[in-house]
C-alpha positions in Angstrom: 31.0 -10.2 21.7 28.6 -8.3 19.3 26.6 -10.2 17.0 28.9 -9.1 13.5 32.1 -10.4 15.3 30.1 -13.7 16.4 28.9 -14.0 12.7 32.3 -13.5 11.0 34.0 -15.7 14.1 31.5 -18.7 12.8 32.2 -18.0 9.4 35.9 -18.0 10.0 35.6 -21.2 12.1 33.8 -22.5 9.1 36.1 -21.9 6.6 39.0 -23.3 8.2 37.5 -26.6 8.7 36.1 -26.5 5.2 33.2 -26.8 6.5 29.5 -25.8 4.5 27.1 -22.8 5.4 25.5 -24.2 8.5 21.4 -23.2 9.7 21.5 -20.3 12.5 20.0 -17.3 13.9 16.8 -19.3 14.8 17.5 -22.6 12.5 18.0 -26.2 13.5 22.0 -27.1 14.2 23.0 -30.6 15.1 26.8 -30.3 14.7 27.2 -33.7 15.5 24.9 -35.4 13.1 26.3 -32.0 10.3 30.1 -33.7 11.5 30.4 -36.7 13.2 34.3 -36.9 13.1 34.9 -33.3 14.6 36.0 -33.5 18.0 34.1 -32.3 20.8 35.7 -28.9 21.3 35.1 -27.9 17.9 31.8 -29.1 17.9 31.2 -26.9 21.4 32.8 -23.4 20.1 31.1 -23.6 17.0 27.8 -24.3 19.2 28.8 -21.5 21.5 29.2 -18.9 18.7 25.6 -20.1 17.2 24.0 -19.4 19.9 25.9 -16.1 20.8 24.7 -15.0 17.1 21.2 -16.3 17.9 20.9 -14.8 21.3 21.7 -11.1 19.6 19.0 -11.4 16.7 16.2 -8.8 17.8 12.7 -10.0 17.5 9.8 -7.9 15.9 6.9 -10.0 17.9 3.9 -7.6 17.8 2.7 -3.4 16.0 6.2 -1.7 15.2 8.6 -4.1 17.0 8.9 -5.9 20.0 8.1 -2.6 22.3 6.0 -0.9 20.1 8.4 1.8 19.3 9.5 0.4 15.7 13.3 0.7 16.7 15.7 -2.3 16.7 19.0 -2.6 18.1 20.3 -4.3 15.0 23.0 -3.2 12.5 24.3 -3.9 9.1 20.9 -4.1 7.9 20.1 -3.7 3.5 19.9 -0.2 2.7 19.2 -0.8 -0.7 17.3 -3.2 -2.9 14.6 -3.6 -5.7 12.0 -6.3 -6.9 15.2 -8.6 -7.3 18.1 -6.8 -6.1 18.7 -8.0 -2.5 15.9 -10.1 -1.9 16.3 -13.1 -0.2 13.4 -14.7 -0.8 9.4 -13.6 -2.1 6.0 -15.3 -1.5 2.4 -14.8 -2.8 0.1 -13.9 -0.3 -3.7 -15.4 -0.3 -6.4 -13.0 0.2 -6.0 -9.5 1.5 -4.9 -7.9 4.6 -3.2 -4.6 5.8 -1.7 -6.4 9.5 2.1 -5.6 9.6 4.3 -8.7 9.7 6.0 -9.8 12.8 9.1 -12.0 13.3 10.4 -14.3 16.1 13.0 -16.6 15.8 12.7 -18.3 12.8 9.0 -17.8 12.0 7.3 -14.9 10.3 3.3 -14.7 10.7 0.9 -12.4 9.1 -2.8 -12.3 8.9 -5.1 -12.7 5.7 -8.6 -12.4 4.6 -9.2 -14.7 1.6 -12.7 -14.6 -0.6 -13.0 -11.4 1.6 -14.7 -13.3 4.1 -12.4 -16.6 5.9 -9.9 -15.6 8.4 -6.5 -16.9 8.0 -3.2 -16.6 10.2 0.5 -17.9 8.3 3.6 -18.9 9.1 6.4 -18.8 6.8 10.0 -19.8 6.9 12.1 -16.5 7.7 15.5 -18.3 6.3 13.9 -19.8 3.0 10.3 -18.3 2.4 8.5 -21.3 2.5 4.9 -21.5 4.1 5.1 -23.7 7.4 1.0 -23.4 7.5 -2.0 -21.4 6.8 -5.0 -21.9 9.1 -8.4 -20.8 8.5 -9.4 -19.5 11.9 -13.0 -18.2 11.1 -15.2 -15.8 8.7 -17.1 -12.4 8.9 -17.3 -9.4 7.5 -17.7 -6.1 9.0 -18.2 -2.8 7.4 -15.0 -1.1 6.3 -13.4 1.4 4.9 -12.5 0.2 1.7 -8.6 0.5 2.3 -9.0 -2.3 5.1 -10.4 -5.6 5.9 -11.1 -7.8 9.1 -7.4 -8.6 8.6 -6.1 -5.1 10.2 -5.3 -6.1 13.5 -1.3 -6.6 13.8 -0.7 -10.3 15.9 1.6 -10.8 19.0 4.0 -13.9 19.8 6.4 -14.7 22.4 7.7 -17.3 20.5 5.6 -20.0 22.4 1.8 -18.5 21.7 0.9 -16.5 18.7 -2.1 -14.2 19.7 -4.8 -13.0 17.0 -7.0 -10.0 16.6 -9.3 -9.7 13.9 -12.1 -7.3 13.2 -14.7 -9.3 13.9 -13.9 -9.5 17.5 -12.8 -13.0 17.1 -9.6 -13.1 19.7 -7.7 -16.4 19.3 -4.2 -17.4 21.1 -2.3 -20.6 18.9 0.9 -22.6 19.9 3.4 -20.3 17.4 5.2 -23.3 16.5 2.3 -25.9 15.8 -0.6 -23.8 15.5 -2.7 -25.5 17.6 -5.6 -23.7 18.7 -5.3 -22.7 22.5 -8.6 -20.3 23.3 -10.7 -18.3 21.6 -13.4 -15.5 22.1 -15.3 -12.9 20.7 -15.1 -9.6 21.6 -18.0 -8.3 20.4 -20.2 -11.4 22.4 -18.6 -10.3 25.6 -19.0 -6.6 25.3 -21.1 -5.4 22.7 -21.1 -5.0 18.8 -18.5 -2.2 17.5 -19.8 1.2 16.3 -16.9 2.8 14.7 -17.2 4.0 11.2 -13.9 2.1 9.3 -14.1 -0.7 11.4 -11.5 -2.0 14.0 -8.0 -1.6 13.5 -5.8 -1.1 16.7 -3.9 -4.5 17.2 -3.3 -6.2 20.8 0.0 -5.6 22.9 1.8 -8.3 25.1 3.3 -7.3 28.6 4.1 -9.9 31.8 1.8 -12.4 30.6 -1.1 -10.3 30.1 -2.7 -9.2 26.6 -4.4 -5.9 26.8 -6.9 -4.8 23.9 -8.3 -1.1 23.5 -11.7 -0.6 22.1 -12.4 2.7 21.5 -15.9 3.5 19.6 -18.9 5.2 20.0 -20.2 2.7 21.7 -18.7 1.9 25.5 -15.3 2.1 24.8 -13.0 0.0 27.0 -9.2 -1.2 27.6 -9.4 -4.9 28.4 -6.4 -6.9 30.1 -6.8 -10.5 29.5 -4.6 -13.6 31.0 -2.2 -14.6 27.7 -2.8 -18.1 28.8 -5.9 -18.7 29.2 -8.1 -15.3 27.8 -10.1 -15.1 31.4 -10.4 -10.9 32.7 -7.6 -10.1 34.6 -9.3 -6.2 34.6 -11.4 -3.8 32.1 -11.5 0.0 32.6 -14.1 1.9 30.7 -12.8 5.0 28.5 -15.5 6.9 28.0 -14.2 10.2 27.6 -15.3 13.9 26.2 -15.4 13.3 22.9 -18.0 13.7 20.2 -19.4 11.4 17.4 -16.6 9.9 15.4 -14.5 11.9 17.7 -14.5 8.8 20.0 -12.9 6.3 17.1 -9.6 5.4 17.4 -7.6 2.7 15.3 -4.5 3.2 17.4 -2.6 0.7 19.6 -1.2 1.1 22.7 2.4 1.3 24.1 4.1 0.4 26.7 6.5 3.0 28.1 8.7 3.0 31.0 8.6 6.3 33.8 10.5 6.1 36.7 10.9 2.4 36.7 7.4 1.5 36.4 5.9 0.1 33.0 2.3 2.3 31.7 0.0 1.2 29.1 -0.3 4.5 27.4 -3.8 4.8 24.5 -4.3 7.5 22.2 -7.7 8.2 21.4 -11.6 10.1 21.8 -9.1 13.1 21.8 -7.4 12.2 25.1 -3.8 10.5 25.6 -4.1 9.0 28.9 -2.0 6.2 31.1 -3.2 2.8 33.3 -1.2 0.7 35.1 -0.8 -2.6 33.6 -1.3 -4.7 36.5 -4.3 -2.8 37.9 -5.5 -0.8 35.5 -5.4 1.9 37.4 -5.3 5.3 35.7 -2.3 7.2 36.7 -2.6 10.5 34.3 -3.9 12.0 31.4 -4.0 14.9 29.1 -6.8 16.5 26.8 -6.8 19.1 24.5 -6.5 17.2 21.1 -9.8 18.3 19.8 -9.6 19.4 16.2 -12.2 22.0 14.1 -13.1 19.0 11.9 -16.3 16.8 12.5 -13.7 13.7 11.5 -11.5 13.8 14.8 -11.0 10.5 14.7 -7.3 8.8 16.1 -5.9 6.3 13.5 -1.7 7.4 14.6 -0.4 5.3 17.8 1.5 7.3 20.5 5.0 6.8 20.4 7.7 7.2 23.2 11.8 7.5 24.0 13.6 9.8 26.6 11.3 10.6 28.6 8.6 11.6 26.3 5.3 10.6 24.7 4.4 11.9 21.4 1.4 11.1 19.6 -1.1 13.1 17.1 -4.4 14.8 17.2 -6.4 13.6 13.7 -4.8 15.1 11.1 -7.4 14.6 8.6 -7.4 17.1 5.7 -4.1 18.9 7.4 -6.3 19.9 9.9 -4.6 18.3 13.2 -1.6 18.8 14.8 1.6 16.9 16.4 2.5 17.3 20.2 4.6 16.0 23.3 3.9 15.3 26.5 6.1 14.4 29.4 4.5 11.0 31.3 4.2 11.2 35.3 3.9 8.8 37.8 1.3 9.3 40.7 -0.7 7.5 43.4 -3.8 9.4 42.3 -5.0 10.7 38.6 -3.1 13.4 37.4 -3.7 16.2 34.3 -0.6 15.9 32.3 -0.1 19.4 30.1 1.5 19.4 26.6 5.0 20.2 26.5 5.0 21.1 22.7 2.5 21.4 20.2 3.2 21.6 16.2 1.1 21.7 13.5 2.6 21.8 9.9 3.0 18.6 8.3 1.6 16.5 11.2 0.3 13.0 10.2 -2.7 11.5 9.9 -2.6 7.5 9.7 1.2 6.7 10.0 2.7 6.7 13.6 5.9 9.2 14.6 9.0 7.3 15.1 11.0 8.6 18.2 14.7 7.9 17.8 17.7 9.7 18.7 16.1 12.7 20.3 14.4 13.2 17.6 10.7 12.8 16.2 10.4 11.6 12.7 6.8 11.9 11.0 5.4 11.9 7.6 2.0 12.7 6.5 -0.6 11.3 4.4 0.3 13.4 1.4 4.0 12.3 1.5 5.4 15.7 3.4 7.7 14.2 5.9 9.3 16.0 9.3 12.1 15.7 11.9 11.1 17.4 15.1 13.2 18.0 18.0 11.8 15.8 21.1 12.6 18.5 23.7 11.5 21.4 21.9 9.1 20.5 19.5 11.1 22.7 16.8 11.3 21.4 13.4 15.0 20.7 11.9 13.5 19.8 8.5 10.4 19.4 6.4 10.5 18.3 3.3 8.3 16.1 0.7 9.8 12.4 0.3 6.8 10.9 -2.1 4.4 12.2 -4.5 2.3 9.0 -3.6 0.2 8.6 -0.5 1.6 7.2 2.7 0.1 5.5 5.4 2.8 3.0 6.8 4.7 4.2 10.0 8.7 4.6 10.0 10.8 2.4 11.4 14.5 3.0 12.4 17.9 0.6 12.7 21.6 1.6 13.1 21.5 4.9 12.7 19.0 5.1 9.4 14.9 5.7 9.0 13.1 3.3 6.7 9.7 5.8 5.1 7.4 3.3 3.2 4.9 4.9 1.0 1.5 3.2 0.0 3.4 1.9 -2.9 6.3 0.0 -0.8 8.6 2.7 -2.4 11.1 2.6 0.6 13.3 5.7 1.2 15.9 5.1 3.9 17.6 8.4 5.4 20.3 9.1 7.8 18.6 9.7 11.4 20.2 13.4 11.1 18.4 16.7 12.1 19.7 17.8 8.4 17.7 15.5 5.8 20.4 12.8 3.5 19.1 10.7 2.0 20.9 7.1 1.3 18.6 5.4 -0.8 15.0 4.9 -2.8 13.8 1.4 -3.2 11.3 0.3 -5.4 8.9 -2.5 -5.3 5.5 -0.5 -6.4 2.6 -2.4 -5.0 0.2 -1.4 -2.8 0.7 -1.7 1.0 -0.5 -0.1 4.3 1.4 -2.7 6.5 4.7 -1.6 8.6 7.5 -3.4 7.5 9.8 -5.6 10.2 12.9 -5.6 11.2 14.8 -9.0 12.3 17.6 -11.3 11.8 19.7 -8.6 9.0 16.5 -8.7 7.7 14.2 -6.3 6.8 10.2 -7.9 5.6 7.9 -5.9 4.1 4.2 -6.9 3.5 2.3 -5.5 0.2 -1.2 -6.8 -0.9 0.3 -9.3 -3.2 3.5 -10.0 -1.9 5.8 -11.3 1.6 9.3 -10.0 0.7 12.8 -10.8 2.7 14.9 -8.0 1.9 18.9 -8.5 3.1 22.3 -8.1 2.3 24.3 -10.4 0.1 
């Protein structure tokens, strides 16, 4: 049963017992305290069909979805809407931060710095909006660039634990429901103070009970894996690579990509994309050759992956880098893994290509947007979507690609290697976060504002 014909099954079931709009899809439903004079095969179909239409609701539980790859599965999602028009439900947000929102279940969290020095988590309501809690989990201030705050860092949830990064170092792991501090440390008191010029910004990534962190700086860069449930070392690799000055700064996360069976952590960064193996963190390949003739090479784009590729960028500050492809191995000892494709026009800068579809869809800073053939690296089209700057990543749903510009302007497009376009949506504030996708829902983050955006 797919989750529209569970939906409109409930809905029928509903309706014929006159029944009103019950809680699902991650809500509370006691059908026999809702109708205590149904009889007990009603009351165990219309569970059934809940829970079918629960089961089928994606999560968005870390950086661009619950892989990292900032695609969901989920259909009949809003393709249109404005300030009003098709929003569920709007919040004020405290403070200031630029982490994307993620969903599970019920609960949406997001990250804040308020009085631009306390740390704060929230939880909100995804149904109604309303907060559930905000928790002040610390203070500090780092130096930033002045787009960002210690708020950067995207969190991670299974549902049970919520897991928070902020610039400071401070690491702290909650229970996602009560918010109950679990652990805490400091990465910077374990391993040394961070010397990167914007300050950090690559967010933590969940995987078989391990959380794995990349600190790449001029200082000893590293990529940490920690145990989710406790934070003690399960392994640290050091990533010192050949790079130069702010050449060794990266504000990317990794990914998690699947060759040949076998999971990789793949990192982007000090002008290397290179693989470990999640349980070990054993390196398994890498490839160079992403130096740029800039003396600003640092990463801020994430790799991306889908059908057998890995795509990321080489800085594209000032139009200067360049886009390219790689096809991930799997190997008992280190291997050099070659570029498959290289392009250079319109490759992006801070926003992270979207793989979907066999295709590559990008957009740089500027507003100058691409789709690029996976395989071949060939463009099918490049064109401008926004006069205004853009720094939040694409995401992609049922056939369609959601561009956010820095003014949460939302063009959705067909995922088509001929560019239609189905829709511009305008909230106009400011926003760097990635929006998420869950539940027919589509939340997008700006500095002032939480918005629910979904269909009537």
């Amino acid at each position: 049963m797919k989750r529209r014909e569970a939906k409109s099954l409930l809905q029928q079931i509903q309706s014929s017992f006159l029944l009103p709009e019950m809680p699902i899809l991650g809500g509370i439903f006691e059908p026999i305290k809702l109708y205590p004079d149904m009889n007990t095969s009603c009351i165990t179909l219309i569970a059934t069909v809940t829970m079918t239409v629960n089961l089928m609701a994606d999560n968005w539980m870390s950086f661009r979805g619950t892989n990292g790859q900032a695609v969901s599965s989920e259909t009949n999602l809003p393709l249109s809407w404005d300030r009003e028009k098709n929003v569920a439900w709007k919040v004020g947000i405290p403070g200031k931060g630029t982490s994307s929102p993620i969903v599970h279940g019920d609960r949406v969290y997001i990250t804040s710095q308020v009085d631009d020095r306390d740390l704060h988590v929230l939880s909100f309501d995804l149904k109604r909006g309303q907060q559930l809690w905000n928790l002040k989990l610390g203070s500090g201030r780092l130096p930033t660039h002045q787009l960002h705050n210690m708020a950067t860092p995207t969190p991670v949830t299974d549902g049970k634990h919520l897991w928070i990064l902020f610039g400071t170092g401070d690491l702290i792991c909650l229970n996602a429901v009560s918010g109950e501090e679990q652990w805490r440390r400091n990465l910077r008191k374990d391993y040394g103070d961070y010397k990167i010029n914007h300050g950090m910004g690559s967010s933590p990534v969940l995987y078989d009970d391990k959380l794995f962190i990349a600190c790449m700086h001029q200082g000893p860069s590293y990529v940490l894996a920690l145990d989710a449930s406790n934070g003690m070392v399960l392994w640290k690799k050091a990533r010192d690579l050949e790079a130069h000055d702010e050449g060794n700064d990266s504000y990317s996360t990794p990914i998690l990509v699947e060759v040949d069976g076998n999971t990789q952590l793949v990192l982007s960064g000090a002008e290397h994309l290179n693989a470990y193996d999640p349980a070990t963190g054993r390196e398994i390949w890498k490839s160079g050759g992403m130096r740029v003739p800039h003396p600003y090479g640092r990463t801020i784009s994430g790799p991306a992956a889908g059908a057998g590729k890995v795509v990321t960028v080489a800085s594209g500050f000032r139009n200067q880098g360049f886009m390219l492809g790689v096809t991930p191995k799997t190997s008992e000892t280190l291997s050099e893994v070659t570029h498959d494709w290289t392009i250079k026009r319109y490759s992006p800068d801070c926003s992270t290509p979207l793989i979907y579809r066999g295709m590559v869809f990008a957009i740089r800073d500027d507003g100058m947007a691409s789709c690029i053939d996976l395989e071949t690296g060939q463009a099918h089209w490049q064109e401008r979507l926004f006069k205004e700057n853009v720094k939040v990543s694409p995401i992609a749903a049922d056939g369609y690609v959601y561009f956010t510009s820095g003014r949460a302007n939302t063009k959705v497009i067909k995922a088509s290697k001929k560019l239609e376009l189905v829709s511009l949506n305008e909230l106009n504030e400011e926003t760097l976060a990635t929006p998420a996708i869950s539940d027919g829902r589509v939340i997008v983050r700006t500095f002032e504002h939480l918005y629910c955006i979904r269909r009537p």
